[in-house]
NUROLO-711158 format. One line per 3 residues: number of its first residue (from 1); their letters; for each residue x, z, y of C-alpha. Coordinates in nm, 2 decimals. Layout:
NUM = a = X Z Y ~ ...
***
This chain:
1 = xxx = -8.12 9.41 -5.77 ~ -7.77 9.39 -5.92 ~ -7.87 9.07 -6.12
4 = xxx = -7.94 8.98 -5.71 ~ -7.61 9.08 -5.62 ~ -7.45 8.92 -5.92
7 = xxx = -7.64 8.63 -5.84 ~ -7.55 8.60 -5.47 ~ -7.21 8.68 -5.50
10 = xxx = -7.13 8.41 -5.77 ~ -7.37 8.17 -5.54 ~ -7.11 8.26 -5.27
13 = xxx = -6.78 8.26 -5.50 ~ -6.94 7.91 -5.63 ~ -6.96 7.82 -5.26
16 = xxx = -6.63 7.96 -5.18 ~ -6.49 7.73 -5.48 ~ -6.66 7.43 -5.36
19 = xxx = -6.55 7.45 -5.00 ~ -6.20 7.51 -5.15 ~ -6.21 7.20 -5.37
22 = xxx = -6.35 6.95 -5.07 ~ -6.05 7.10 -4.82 ~ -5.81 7.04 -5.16
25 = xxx = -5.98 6.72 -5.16 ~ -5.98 6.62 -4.80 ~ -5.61 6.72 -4.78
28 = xxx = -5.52 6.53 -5.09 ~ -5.67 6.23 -4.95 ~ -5.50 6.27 -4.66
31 = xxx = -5.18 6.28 -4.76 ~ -5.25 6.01 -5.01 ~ -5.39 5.78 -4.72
34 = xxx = -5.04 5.87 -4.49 ~ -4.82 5.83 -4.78 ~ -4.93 5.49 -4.86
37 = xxx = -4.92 5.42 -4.49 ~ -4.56 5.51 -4.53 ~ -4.44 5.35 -4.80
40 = xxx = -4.63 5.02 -4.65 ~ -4.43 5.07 -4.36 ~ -4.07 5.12 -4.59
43 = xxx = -4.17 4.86 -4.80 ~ -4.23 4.58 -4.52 ~ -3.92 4.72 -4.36
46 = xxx = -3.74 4.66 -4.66 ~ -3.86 4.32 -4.72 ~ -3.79 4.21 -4.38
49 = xxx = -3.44 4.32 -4.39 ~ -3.39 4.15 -4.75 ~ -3.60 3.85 -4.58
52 = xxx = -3.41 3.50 -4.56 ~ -3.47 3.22 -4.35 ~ -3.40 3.08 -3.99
55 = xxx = -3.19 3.35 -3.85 ~ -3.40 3.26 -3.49 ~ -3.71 3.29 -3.62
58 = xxx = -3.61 3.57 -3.83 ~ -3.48 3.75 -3.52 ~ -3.78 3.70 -3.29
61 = xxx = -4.02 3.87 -3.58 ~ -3.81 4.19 -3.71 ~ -3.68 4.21 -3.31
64 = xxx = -4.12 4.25 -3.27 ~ -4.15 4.46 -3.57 ~ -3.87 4.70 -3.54
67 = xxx = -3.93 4.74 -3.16 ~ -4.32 4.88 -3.27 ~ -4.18 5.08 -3.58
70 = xxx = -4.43 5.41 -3.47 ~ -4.25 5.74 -3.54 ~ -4.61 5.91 -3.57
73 = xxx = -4.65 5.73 -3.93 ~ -4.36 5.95 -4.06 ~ -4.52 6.26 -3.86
76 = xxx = -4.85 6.22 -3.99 ~ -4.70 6.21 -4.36 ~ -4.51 6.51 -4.28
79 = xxx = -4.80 6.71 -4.14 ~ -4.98 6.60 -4.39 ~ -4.75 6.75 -4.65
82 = xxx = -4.73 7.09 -4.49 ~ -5.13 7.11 -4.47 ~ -5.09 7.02 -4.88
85 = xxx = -4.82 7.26 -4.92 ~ -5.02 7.55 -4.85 ~ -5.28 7.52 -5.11
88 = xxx = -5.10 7.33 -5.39 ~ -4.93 7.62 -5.65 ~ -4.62 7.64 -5.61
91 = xxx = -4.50 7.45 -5.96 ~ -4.67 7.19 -5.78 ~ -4.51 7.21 -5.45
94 = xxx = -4.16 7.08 -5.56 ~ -4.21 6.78 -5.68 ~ -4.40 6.69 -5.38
97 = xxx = -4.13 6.79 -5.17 ~ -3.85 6.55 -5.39 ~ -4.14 6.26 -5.26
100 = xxx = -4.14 6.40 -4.94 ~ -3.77 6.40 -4.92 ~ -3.73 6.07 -5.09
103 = xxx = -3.98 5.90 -4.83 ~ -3.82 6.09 -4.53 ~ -3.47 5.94 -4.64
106 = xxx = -3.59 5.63 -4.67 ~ -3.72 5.64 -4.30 ~ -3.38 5.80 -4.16
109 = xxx = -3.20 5.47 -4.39 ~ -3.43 5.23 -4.23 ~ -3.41 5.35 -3.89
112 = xxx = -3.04 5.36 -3.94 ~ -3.01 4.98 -4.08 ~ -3.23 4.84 -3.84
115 = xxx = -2.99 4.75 -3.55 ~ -2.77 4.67 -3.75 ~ -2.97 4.44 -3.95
118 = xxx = -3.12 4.30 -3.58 ~ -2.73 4.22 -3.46 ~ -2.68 4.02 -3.81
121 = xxx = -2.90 3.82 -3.68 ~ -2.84 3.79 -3.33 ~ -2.45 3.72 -3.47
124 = xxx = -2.60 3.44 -3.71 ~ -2.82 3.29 -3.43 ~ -2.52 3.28 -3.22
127 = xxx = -2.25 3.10 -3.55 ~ -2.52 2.87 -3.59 ~ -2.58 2.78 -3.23
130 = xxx = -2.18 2.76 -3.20 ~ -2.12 2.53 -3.52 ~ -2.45 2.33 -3.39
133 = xxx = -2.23 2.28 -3.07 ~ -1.86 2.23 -3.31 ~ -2.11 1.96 -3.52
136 = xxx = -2.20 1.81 -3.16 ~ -1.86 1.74 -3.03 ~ -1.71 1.65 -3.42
139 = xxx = -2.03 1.39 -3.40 ~ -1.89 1.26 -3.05 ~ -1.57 1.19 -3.20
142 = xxx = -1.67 1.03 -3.48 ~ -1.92 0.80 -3.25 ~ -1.61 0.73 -2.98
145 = xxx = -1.35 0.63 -3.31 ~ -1.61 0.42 -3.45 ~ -1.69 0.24 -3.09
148 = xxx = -1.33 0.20 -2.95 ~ -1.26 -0.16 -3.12 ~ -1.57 -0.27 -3.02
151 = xxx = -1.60 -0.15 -2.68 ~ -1.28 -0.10 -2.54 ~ -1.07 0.27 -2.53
154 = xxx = -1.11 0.22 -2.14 ~ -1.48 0.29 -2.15 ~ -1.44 0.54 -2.44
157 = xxx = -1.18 0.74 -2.25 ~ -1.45 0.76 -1.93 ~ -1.75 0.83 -2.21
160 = xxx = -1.48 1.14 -2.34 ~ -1.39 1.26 -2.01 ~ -1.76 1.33 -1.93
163 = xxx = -1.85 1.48 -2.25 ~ -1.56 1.69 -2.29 ~ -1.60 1.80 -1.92
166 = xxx = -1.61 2.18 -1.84 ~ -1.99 2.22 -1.88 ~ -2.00 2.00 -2.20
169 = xxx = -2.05 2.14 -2.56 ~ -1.69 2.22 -2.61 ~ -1.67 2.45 -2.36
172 = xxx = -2.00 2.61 -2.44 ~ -1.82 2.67 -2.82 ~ -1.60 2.90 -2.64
175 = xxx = -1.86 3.08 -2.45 ~ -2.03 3.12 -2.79 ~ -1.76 3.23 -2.97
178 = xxx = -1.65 3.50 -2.70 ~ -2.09 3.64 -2.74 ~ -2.00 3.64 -3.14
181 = xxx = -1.67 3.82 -3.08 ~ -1.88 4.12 -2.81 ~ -2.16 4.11 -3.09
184 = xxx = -1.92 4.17 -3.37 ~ -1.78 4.47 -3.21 ~ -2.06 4.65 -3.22
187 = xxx = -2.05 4.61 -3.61 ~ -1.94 4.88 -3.86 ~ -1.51 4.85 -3.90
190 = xxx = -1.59 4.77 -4.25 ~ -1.90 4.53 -4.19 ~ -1.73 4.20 -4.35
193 = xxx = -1.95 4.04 -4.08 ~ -1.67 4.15 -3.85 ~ -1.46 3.86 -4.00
196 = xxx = -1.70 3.59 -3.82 ~ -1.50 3.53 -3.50 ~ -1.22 3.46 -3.77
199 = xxx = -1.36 3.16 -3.93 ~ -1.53 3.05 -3.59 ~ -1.16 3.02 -3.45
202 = xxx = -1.03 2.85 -3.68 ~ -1.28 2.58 -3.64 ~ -1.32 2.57 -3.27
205 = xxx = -0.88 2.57 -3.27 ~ -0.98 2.23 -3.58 ~ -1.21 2.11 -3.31
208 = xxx = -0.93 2.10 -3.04 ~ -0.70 1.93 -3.27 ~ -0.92 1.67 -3.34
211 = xxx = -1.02 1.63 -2.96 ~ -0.65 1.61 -2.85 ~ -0.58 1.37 -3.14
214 = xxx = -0.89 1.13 -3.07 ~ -0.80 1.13 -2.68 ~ -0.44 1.06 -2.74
217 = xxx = -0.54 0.80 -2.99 ~ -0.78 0.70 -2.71 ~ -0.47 0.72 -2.44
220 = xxx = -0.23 0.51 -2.64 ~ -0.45 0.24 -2.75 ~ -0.30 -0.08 -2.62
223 = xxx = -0.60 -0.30 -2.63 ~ -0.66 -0.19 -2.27 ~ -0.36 -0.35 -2.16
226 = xxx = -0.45 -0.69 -2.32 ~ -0.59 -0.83 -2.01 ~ -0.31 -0.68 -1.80
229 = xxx = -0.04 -0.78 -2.03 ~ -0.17 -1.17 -2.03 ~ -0.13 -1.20 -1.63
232 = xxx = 0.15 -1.00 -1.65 ~ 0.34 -1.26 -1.83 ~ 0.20 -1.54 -1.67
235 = xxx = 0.26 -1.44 -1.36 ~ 0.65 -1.37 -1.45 ~ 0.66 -1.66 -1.64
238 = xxx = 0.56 -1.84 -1.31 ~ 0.79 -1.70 -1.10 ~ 1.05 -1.75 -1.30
241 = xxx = 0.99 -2.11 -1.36 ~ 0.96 -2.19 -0.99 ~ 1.26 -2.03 -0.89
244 = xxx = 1.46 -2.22 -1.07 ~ 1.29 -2.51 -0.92 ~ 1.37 -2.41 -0.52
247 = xxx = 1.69 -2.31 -0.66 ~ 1.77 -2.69 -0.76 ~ 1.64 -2.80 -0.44
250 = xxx = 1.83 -2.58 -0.26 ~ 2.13 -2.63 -0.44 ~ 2.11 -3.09 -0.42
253 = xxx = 2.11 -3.34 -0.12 ~ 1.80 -3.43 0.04 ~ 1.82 -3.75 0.22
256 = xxx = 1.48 -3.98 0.36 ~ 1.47 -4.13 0.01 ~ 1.33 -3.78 -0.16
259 = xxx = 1.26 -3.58 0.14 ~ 0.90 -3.65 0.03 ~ 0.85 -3.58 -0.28
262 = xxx = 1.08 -3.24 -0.23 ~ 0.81 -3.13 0.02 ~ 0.55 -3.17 -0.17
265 = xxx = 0.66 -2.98 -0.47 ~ 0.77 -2.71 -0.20 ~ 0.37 -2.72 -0.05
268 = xxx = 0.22 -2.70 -0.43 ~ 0.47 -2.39 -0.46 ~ 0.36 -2.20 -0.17
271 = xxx = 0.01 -2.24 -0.19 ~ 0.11 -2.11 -0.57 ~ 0.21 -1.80 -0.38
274 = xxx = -0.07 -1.75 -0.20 ~ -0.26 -1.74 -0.56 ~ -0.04 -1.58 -0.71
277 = xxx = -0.05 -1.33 -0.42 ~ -0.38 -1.24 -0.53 ~ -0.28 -1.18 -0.84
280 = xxx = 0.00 -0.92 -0.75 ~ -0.31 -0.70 -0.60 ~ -0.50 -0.75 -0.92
283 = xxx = -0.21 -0.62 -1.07 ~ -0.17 -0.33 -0.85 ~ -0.50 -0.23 -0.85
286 = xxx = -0.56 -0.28 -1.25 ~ -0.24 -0.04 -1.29 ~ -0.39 0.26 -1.09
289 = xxx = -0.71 0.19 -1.35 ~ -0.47 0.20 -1.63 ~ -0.31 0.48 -1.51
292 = xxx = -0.58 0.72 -1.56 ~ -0.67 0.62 -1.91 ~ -0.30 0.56 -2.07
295 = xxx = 0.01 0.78 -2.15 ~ 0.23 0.90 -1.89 ~ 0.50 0.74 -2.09
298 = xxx = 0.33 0.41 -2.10 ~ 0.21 0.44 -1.73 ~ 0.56 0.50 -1.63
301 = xxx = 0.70 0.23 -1.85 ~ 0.40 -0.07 -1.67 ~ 0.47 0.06 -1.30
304 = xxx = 0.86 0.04 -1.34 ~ 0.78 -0.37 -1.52 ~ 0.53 -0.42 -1.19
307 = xxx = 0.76 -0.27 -0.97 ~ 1.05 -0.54 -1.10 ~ 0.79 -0.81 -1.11
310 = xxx = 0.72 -0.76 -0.74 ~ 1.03 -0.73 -0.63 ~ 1.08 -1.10 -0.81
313 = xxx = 0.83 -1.23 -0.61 ~ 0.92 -1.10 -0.34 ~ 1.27 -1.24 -0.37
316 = xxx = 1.08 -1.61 -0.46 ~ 0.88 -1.62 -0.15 ~ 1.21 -1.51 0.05
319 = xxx = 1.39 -1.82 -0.14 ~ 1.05 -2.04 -0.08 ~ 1.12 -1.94 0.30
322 = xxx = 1.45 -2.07 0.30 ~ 1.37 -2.41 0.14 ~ 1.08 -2.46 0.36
325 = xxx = 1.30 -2.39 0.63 ~ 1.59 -2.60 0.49 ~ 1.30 -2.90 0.43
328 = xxx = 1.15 -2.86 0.81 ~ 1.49 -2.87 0.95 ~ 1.56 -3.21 0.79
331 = xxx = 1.24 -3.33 0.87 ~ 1.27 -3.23 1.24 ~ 1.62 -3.45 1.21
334 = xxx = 1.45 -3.72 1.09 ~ 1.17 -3.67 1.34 ~ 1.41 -3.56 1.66
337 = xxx = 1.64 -3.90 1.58 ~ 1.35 -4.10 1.79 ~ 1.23 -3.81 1.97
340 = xxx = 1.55 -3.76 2.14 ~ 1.64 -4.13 2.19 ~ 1.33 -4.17 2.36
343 = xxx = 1.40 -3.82 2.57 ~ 1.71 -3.93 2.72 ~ 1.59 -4.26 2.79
346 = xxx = 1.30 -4.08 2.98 ~ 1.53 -3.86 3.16 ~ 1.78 -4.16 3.23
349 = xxx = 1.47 -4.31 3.41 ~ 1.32 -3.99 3.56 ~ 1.70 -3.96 3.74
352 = xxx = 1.73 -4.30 3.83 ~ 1.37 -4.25 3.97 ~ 1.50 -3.94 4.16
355 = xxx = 1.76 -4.04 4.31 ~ 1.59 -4.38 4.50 ~ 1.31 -4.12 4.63
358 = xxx = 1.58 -3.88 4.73 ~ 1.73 -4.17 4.97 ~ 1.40 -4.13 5.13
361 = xxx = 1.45 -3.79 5.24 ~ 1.72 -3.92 5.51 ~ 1.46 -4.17 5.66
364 = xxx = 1.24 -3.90 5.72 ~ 1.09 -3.90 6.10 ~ 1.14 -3.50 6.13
367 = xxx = 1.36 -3.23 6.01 ~ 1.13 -3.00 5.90 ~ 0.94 -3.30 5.67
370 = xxx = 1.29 -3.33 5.53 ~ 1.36 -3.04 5.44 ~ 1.02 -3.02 5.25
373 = xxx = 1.12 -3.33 5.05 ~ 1.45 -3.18 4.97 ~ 1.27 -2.89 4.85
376 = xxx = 1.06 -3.08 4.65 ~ 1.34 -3.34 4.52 ~ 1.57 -2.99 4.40
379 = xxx = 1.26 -2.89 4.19 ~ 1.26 -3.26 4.02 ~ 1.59 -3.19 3.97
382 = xxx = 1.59 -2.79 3.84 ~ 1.29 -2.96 3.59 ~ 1.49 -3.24 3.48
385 = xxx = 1.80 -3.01 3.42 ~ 1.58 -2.81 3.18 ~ 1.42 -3.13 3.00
388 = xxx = 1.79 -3.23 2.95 ~ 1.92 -2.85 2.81 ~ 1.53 -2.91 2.56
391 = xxx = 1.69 -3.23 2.49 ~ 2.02 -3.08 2.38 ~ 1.85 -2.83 2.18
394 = xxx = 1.68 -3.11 2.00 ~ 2.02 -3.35 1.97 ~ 2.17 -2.99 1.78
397 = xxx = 1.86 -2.95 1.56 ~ 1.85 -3.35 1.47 ~ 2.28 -3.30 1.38
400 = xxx = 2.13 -2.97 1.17 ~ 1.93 -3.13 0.93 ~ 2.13 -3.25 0.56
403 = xxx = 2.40 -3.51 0.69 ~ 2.28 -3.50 1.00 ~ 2.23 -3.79 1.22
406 = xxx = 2.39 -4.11 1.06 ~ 2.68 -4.27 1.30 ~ 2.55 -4.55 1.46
409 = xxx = 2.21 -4.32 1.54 ~ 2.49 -4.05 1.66 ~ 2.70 -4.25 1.88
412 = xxx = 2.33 -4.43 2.02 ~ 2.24 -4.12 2.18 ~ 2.61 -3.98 2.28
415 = xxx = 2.62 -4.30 2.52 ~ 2.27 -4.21 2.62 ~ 2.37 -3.85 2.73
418 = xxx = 2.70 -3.98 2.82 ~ 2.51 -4.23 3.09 ~ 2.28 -3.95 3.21
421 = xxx = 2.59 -3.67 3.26 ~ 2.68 -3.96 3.47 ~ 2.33 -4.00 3.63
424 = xxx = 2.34 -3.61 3.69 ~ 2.69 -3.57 3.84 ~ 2.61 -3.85 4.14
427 = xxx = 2.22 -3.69 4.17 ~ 2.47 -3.40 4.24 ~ 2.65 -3.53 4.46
430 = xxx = 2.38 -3.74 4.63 ~ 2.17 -3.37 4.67 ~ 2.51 -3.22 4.80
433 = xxx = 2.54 -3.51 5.03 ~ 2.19 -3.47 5.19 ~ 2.27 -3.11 5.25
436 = xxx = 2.48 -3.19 5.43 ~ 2.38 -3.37 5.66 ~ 2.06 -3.19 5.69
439 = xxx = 2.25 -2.95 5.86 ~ 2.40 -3.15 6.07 ~ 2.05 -3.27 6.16
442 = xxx = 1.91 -2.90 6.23 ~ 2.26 -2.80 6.40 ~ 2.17 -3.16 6.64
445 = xxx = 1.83 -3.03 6.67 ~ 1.91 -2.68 6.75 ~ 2.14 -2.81 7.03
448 = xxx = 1.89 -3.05 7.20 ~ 1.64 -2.75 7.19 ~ 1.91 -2.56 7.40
451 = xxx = 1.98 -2.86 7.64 ~ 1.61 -2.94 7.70 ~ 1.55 -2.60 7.74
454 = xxx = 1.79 -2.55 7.99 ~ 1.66 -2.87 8.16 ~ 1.23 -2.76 8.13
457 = xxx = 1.39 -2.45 8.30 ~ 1.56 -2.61 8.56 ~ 1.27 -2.83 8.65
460 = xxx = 1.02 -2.54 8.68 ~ 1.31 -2.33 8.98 ~ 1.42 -2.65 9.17
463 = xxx = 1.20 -2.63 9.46 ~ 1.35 -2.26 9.54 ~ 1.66 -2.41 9.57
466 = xxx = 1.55 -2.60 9.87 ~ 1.38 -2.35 10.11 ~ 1.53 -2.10 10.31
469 = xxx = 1.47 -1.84 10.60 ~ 1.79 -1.71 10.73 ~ 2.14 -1.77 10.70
472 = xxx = 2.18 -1.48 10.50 ~ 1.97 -1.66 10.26 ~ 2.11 -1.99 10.24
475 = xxx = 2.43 -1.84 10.14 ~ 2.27 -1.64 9.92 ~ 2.12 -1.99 9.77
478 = xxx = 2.46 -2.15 9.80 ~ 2.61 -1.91 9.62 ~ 2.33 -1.93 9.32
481 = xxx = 2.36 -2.32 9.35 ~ 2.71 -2.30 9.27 ~ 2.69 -2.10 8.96
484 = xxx = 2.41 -2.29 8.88 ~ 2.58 -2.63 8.89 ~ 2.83 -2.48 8.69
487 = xxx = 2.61 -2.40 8.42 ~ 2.48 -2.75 8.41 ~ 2.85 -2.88 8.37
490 = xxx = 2.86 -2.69 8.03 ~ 2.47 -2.84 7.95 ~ 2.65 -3.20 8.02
493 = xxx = 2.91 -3.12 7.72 ~ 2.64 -3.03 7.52 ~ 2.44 -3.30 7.59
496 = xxx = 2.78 -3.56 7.53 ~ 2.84 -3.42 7.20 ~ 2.44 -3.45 7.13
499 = xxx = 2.51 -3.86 7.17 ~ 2.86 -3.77 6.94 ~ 2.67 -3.62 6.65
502 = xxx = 2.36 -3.84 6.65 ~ 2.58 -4.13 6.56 ~ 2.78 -3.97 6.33
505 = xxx = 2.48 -3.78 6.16 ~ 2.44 -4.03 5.84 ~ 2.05 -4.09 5.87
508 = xxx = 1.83 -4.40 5.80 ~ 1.87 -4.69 6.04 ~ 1.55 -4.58 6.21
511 = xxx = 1.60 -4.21 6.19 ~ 1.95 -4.29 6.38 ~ 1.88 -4.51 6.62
514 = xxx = 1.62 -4.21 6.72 ~ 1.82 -3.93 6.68 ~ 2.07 -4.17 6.96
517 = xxx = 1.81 -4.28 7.20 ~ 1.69 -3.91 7.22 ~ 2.03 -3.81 7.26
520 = xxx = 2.11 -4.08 7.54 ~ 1.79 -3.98 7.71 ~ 1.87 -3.62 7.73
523 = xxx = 2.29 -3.71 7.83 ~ 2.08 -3.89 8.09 ~ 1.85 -3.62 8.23
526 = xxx = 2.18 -3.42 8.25 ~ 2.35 -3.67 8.46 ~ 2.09 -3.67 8.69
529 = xxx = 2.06 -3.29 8.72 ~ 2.41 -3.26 8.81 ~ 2.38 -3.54 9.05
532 = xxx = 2.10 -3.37 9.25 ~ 2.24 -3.01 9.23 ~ 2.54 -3.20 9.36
535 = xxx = 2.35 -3.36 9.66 ~ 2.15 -3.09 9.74 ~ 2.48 -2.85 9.74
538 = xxx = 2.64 -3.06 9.98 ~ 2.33 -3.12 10.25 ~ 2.29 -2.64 10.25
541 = xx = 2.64 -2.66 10.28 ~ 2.64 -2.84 10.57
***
């Protein structure tokens, strides 16, 4: 029986041990298996943060690893540890704590260098992207120094104005460079990395040099000018050349012999300044191009030279003007020497003319038909008056032109207007002389209406004259044929100084001998009026 107690209680102390040596076991395992998981983790850690490559690419990895970095692998080492702890003697126990400690310092270290290890990177991305962007714009220049003899700084300057624009790579330098300087920040004070925005100034502020020094290279080139310059100088050259050609022309005599030839050099010169009009606008145009691609200095310098230059030509066409003028006015003398001549020979004949039809006006068979064709002859004569003053005007041009009209031409036309002063002076008298007498006509006229008024009147009231009812009333007609007869004594003066003015009145034979016989005939209707007023007064007197 104690052999079976001996027996069970080693079988169970045996047990005891073997359960104790499978927990041992297990636990050992355990923290063997989370150890090595550990130092996995520290060692990839560490590799990845002495890893070198492509900053991006290294970024976009370690920025994936380090964001899945899983606290629980340190906490199941830890655990792990403790459950060891507790059945490991304690000579045993402190040298797994200096691994425990070790490997925990190693995760506080890593978790520490991480971010700062991640913002290397995102400052490295961020250099590289910003010399990438310097290299861009140094590459640009290089391209626009190597093209500008071949293609012209004009097209260059455009090319750099559009590349160096606000959104091109230089500006995007600057936007870099100001994402380094807010990553760098972030850095340690004693992180050397801090120095980046340090060099990366200095070569954007070498990258700004060299921009202003290519564009001002570009700006002052003077093979943009070339063209410019060429018609420039021609153009002056041309003026100058011609003016000293109108001022010769100006300046000698022109006579019939050269008048010609003068005129046609003058012609060939204007129709020059129509051309060469054209080519002022060129000018002025091409100098608002040039403007924007040149030197302020050199811009002020061609608009000042253009600004001479037009005033030049300016001054050439105003000189052209005056020879032209000068040339037409001679020509017109030449040309006005017949013009004239035959003018005054036209209007010598047109008064002549005038005057014979205006003797017709007094053989006229009425006064009213006369007076129409006096109308009609004064506006003859107000036209003629004002062909002789266009006349005159051209007489003064012809004596304008270079010597003006020779002598013998000269004194040819003053007899000419000398003979039709003459002509104008008797059409005026001739016109005042018809006026005259046309008044005297419708003064005659007016009379006889007054007398053969007077006489219709008296025809119509005779007959009362000879009836009456009462002696009251034929001394009431006596009376009225007494005043009446009076009144006819004054009609008989009238009609006596009617026969007076119709033969003094200095009309056409016809037209007198009319104006009498009417005259006579009326004196004579008169006469016999007062004769039978006289009759018939003396039979009611009686």
């Amino acid at each position: 029986a104690l052999f079976k107690q001996k027996h069970q209680s080693m079988v169970k102390k045996t047990g005891d041990w073997k359960k104790h040596v499978e927990t041992n076991s297990r636990l050992m395992k355990k923290f063997e298996e989370s150890r090595a998981e550990l130092e996995k983790v520290l060692r990839i850690a560490q590799e990845g943060l002495e890893e070198k490559g492509d900053p991006e690419e290294l970024l976009r990895r370690h920025t994936e690893f380090f964001s899945q970095l899983d606290q629980r692998v340190l906490n199941a080492f830890l655990k792990a540890c403790d459950e060891l702890t507790d059945i490991l003697p304690e000579q045993e126990q402190q040298g797994l704590q200096e691994a425990v400690r070790k490997l925990h310092k190693q995760w506080k270290d890593l978790q520490g260098e991480a971010p700062y290890h991640l913002l290397h990177l995102k400052i490295d991305v961020e250099k590289n992207r910003f010399l990438a962007s310097v290299e861009e714009c140094r590459t640009e220049l290089d391209r626009e120094t190597k093209l500008m003899p071949q293609e012209g700084s004009e097209k260059i300057i455009k090319e750099h104005r559009v590349f160096f624009s606000d959104k091109g790579p230089h500006h995007l330098c600057e936007k870099r460079l100001q994402l380094i300087e807010e990553l760098c920040v972030k850095l340690p004070v004693r992180d050397p990395v801090r120095d980046t925005p340090g060099t990366c100034h200095v070569t954007l502020k070498e990258l700004r040099a060299a921009i202003d020094s290519t564009y001002r290279k570009l700006m002052e080139d003077p093979d943009k000018w070339k063209d410019y310059t060429s018609r420039f100088s021609e153009f002056s050259s041309w003026i100058s050349t011609n003016e000293t050609q109108l001022k010769g022309i100006k300046g000698e005599a022109i006579d019939t012999a050269n008048h010609g030839e003068v005129k046609r050099a003058v012609e060939e010169i204007r129709n020059g300044v129509t051309k060469r009009g054209e080519t002022l606008s060129w000018l002025k145009s091409r100098l608002k191009v040039l403007t924007e691609v040149s030197s302020e200095n050199e811009a002020q310098k061609q608009g000042d030279e253009l600004a001479k230059l037009s005033s030049s030509f300016k001054a050439l066409v105003t000189l052209l003007s005056e020879v032209e003028k000068m040339l037409s006015n001679f020509g017109d003398c030449v040309q006005y020497k017949e013009i004239v001549k035959n003018s005054l020979e036209e209007l010598i004949s047109g008064s002549k003319e005038v005057q014979e039809q205006a003797e017709k006006i007094l053989d006229t068979e009425n006064l009213f038909e006369a007076q129409q064709l006096l109308l009609h002859h004064q506006q003859k004569t107000k036209r003629i008056s004002a062909k002789k003053r266009d006349v005159q005007q051209q007489i003064a041009q012809a004596q304008q032109g270079e010597g003006g009209l020779p002598d013998r031409g000269h004194e040819e036309l003053r007899k000419l207007e000398s003979t039709l002063d003459g002509l104008e002076r008797s059409r005026e008298r001739q016109e005042r002389r018809i006026q005259v007498t046309l008044r005297k006509w419708e003064r005659f006229e007016t009379n006889k209406e007054t007398v053969v008024r007077y006489l219709f009147q008296t025809g119509s009231s005779h007959e009362r004259f000879l009836s009456f009812s009462s002696l009251e009333s034929l001394s009431s007609e006596l009376e009225q044929t007494k005043e009446f007869s009076k009144r006819t004594e004054s009609i008989a003066v009238q009609a006596e100084n009617l026969v007076k003015e119709a033969s003094e009145i200095p009309l056409g034979p016809q037209n007198k001998q009319l104006l009498q016989q009417q005259a006579k005939s009326i004196k004579e209707q008169v006469k016999k009026l007062e004769d039978t007023l006289e009759e018939e007064y003396v039979i009611d007197k009686s």
